[in-house]
C-alpha positions in Angstrom: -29.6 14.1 -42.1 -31.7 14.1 -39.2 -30.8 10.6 -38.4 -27.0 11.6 -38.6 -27.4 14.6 -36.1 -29.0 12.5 -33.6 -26.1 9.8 -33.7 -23.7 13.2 -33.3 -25.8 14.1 -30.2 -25.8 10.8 -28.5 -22.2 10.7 -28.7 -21.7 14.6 -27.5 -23.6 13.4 -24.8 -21.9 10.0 -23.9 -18.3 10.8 -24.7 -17.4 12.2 -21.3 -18.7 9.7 -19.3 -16.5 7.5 -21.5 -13.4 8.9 -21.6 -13.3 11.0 -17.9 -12.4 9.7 -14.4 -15.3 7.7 -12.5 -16.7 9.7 -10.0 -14.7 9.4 -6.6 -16.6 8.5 -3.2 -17.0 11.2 -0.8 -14.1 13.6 -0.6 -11.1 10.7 -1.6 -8.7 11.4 -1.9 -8.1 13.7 0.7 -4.3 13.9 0.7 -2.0 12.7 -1.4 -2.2 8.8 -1.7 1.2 6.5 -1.6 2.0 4.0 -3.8 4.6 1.3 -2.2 6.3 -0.3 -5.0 8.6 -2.9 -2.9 11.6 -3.3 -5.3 14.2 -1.2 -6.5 13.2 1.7 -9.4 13.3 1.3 -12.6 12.1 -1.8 -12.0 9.2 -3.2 -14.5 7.1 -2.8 -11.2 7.9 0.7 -10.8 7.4 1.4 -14.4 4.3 0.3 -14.3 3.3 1.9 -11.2 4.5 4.7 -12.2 2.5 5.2 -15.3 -0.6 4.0 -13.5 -0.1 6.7 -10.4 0.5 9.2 -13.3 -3.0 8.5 -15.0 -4.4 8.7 -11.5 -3.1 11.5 -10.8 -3.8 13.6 -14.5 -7.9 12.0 -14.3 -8.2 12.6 -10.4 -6.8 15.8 -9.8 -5.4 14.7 -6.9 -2.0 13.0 -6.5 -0.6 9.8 -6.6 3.0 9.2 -6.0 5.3 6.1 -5.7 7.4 5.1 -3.2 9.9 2.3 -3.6 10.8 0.5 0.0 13.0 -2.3 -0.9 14.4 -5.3 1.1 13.8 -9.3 1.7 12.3 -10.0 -1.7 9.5 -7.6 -1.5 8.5 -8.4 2.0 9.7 -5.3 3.5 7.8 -3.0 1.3 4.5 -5.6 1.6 4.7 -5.6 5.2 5.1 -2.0 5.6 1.9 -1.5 3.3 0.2 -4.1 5.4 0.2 -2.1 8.5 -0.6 0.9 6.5 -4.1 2.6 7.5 -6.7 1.1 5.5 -8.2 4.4 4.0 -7.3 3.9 0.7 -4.3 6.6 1.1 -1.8 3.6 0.9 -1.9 1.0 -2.4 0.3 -1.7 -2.8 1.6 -2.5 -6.3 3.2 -5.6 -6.3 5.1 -8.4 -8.7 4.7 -12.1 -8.5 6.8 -12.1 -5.3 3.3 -12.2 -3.6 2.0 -15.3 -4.2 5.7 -16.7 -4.0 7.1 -15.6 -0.9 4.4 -16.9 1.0 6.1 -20.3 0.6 9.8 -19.8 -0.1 10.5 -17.6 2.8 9.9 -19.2 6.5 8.2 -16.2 7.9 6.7 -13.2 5.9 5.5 -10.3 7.8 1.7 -10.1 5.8 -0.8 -12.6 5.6 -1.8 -12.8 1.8 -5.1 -13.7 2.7 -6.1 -11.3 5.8 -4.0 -8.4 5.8 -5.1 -6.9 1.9 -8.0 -6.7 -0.4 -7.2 -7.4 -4.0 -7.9 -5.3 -6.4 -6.7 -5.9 -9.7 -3.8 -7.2 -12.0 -3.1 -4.5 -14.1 -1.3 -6.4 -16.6 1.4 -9.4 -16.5 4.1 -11.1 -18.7 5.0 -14.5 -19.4 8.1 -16.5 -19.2 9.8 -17.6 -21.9 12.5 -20.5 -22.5 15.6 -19.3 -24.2 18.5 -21.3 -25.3 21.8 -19.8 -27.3 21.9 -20.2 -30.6 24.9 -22.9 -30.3 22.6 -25.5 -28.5 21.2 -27.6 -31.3 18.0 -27.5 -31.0 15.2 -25.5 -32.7 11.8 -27.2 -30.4 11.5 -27.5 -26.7 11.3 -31.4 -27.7 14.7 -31.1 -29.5 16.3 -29.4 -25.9 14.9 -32.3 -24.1 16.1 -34.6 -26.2 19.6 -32.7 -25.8 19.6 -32.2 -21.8 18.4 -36.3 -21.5 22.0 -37.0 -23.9 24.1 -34.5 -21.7 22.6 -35.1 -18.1 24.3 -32.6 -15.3 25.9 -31.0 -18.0 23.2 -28.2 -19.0 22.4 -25.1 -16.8 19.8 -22.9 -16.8 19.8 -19.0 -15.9 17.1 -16.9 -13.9 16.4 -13.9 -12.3 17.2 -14.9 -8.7 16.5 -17.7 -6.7 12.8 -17.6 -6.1 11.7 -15.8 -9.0 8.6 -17.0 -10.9 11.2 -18.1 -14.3 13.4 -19.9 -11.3 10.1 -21.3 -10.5 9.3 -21.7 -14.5 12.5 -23.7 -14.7 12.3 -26.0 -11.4 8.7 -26.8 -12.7 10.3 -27.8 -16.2 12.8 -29.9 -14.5 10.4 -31.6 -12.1 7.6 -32.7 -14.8 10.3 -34.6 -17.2 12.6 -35.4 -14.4 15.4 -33.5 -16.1 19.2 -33.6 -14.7 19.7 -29.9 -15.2 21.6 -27.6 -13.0 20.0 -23.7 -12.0 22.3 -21.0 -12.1 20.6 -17.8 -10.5 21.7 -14.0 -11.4 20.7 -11.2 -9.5 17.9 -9.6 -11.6 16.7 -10.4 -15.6 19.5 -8.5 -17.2 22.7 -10.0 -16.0 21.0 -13.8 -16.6 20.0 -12.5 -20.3 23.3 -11.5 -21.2 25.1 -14.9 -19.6 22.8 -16.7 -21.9 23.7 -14.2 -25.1 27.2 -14.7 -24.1 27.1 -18.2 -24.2 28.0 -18.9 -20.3 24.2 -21.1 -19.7 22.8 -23.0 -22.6 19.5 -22.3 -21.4 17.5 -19.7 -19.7 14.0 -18.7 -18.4 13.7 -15.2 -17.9 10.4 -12.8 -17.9 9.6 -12.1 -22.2 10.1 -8.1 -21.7 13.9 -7.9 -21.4 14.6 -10.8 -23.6 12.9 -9.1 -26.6 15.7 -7.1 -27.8 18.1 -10.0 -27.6 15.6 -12.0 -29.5 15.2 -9.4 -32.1 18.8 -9.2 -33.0 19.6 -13.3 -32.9 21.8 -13.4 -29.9 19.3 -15.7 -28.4 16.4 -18.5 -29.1 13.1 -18.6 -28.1 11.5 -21.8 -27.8 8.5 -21.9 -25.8 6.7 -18.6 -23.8 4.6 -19.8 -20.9 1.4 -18.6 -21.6 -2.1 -19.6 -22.1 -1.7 -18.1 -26.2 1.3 -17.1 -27.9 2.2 -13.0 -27.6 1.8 -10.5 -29.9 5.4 -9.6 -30.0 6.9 -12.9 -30.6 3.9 -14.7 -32.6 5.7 -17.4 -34.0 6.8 -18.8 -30.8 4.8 -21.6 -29.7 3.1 -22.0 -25.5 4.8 -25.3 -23.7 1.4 -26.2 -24.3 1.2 -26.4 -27.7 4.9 -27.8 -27.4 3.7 -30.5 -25.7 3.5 -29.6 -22.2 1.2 -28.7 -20.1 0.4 -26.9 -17.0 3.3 -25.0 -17.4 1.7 -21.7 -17.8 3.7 -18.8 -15.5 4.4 -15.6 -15.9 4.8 -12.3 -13.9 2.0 -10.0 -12.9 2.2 -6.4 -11.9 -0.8 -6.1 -9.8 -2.8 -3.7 -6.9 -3.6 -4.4 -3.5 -5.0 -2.3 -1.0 -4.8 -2.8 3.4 -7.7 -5.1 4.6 -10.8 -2.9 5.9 -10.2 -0.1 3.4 -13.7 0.8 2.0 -15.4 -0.9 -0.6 -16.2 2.4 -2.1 -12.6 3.1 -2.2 -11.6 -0.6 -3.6 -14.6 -0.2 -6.4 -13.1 3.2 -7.9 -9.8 2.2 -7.8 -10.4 -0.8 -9.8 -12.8 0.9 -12.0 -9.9 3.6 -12.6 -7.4 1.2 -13.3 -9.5 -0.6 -15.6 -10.2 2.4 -17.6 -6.6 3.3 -17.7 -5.0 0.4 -18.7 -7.6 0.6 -22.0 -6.0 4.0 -22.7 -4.2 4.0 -26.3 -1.2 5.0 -24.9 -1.1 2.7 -21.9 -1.7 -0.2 -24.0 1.3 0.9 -26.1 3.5 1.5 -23.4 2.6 -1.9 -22.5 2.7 -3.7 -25.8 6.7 -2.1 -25.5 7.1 -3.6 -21.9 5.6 -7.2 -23.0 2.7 -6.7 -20.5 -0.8 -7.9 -21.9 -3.2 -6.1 -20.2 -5.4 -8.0 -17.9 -7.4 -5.8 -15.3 -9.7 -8.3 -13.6 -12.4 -7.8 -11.0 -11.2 -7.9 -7.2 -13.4 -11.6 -6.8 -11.3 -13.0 -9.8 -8.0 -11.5 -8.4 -8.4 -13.1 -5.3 -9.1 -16.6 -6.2 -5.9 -16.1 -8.9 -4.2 -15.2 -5.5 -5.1 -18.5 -3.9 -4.6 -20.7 -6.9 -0.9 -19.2 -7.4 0.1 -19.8 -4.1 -0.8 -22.9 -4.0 0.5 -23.6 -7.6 4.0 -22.4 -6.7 4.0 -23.8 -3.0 3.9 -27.2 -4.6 6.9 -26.3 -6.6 9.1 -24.6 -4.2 8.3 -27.7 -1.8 9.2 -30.4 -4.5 12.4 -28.9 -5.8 13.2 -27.7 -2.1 13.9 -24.4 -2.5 14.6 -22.2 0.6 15.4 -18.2 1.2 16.3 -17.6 4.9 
C-alpha cells in the first residue's frame, strides 16, 4: 500500500510540469504576438495556425492572434514578417511555398537563409497520386504503362503552378521521361473535383482534401509520397514501395521567426509547439486534416530548409517552370 501511495505522489507532483506551459523568458510576451499566415483563411495553413495560436494563447495567458496577408504565392506575407522586429512578437507560419519560391519566382523579397530562424514543422502532409476510376489501372506501374501507350494524351491536375504536387507531378514526369501534359487549378479543391468529374485522368494533390473523395470511390489512390504509408489510407502503397524512389514530397505547415529574435524566445516557442502538437486533441484535429505530426528541433528544421530548396530547385530548373 505504501508502495502504491508513493507512485500517487510522484505523479501529483510531476503531473503539472507535464501537462502546463513551459516557463516563458522574462516578461514575453509582453503584448499581444502576431501570427502572419500568408495565404488566404481557411486555408490548411490557417487552420493549423489557428489552432496552434489558440493553445498558445489558453497555456500562456497571453494572446496569439493570426493574421492572414496574402499575395504573390506567399511572398508578400513572408516578406512582410521578414522585416518584422525580431522580438519574438511576430511568428511566421508558413506552407511549402518557402522552400519553393525561392527558385520559381525570379526575385523574392526574404532570404530563406538570413532573414528567419527556423523553428519547427509543426506537422505536414503528403502528396498523393490519384487517377479516376475510368483509367485502367489499379498500380502506379499499370498508369505508366498506360501514359507510355497514350503519349500527350494524359493530363494531370494540381493545385497551381508551383505547388509542391505540381512539383510532385513534374518530378514523376522527369524520372520516367513521361509525355504527359499538367493542367493547373487554382487551389486543391477545384483540381480534385476535375479529377472526380473525369476532366484529368490523373492528379497529384495534397492527401487532406482528397480523403473524402477517396472514401466514397469517386477517385483512386495509387501511390502517397511519403517516407511510410498514412494512417488514414493504409493500404495505399509510397512510390517507394511502388517502385520509385526519391519521390517523397509533401506539404509542411511550419514556424519561423525574424533573424536576431532571442534564443530564449526561439527555445520556448518550439518547446510550446512541441508540447502542443502532442495534445490528444491536437493530434486528432490533425489525424482529420491528414497532417502527421512532426515538431522537430530548430537545427533539424533548418537543414530540412536547405535540403528542400535545393531538392525542388532542381526540379523547377529541369521542367522549366517559371512564375513572373
Amino acid at each position: 500500500m505504501w508502495k502504491l501511495r508513493i507512485v500517487v505522489l510522484f505523479a501529483a507532483l510531476f503531473w503539472p510540469a507535464i501537462h502546463q506551459a513551459q516557463t516563458p523568458p522574462g516578461n514575453y510576451p509582453e503584448r499581444p504576438v502576431k501570427i502572419i499566415v500568408p495565404f488566404a483563411a481557411g486555408g490548411p495553413t490557417d487552420v493549423v495556425a489557428r489552432l496552434i495560436a489558440t493553445k498558445l494563447s489558453e497555456r500562456s495567458g497571453k494572446q496569439f492572434y493570426v493574421e492572414n496577408i496574402t499575395g504573390a504565392g506567399g511572398n508578400a506575407g513572408m516578406g512582410q514578417a521578414a522585416r518584422a522586429a525580431p522580438d519574438g512578437h511576430t511568428i511566421l507560419f508558413v506552407s511549402s511555398s518557402y522552400v519553393v519560391n525561392p527558385s520559381l519566382y525570379p526575385k523574392i523579397p526574404y532570404d530563406p537563409y538570413k532573414d528567419f530562424v527556423p523553428v519547427t514543422v509543426a506537422g505536414d502532409a503528403p502528396n498523393i497520386l490519384l487517377v479516376h476510376p475510368s483509367v485502367p489501372a489499379k498500380t502506379v506501374a499499370e498508369l505508366i504503362d498506360y501514359i507510355k501507350a497514350n503519349p500527350g494524351k494524359v493530363s494531370y491536375a494540381s493545385a497551381g503552378t508551383g505547388t509542391t504536387p505540381h512539383l510532385s507531378g513534374e518530378l514523376f514526369r522527369l524520372s520516367l521521361k513521361l509525355d504527359i501534359v499538367h493542367v493547373p487549378f487554382n487551389g486543391a479543391a477545384p483540381a480534385i473535383q476535375s479529377l472526380a468529374g473525369g476532366h484529368t485522368p490523373m492528379g497529384f494533390t495534397s492527401l487532406p482534401p482528397a480523403i473524402p473523395l477517396i472514401q466514397d470511390g469517386k477517385i483512386r489512390p495509387l501511390a502517397v509520397s511519403a517516407q511510410k504509408r498514412v494512417a488514414a489510407l493504409p493500404d495505399v502503397p509510397t512510390l517507394a514501395e511502388a517502385g520509385l524512389s526519391d519521390q517523397e514530397a509533401d506539404t509542411m505547415q511550419a514556424v519561423l521567426v525574424p533573424a536576431g529574435t532571442p534564443h530564449p524566445i526561439v527555445d520556448f516557442l518550439y518547446r510550446e509547439i512541441k508540447a502542443i502538437v502532442a495534445l490528444p486533441d491536437v493530434k486528432e484535429r490533425f489525424a482529420v486534416l491528414g497532417l502527421d505530426p512532426v515538431t522537430n528541433t530548430p537545427e533539424e528544421f533548418a537543414a530540412q530548409i536547405r535540403r528542400e530548396i535545393a531538392k525542388w530547385g532542381k526540379v523547377i530548373h529541369d521542367a522549366n517552370i517559371k512564375m513572373e
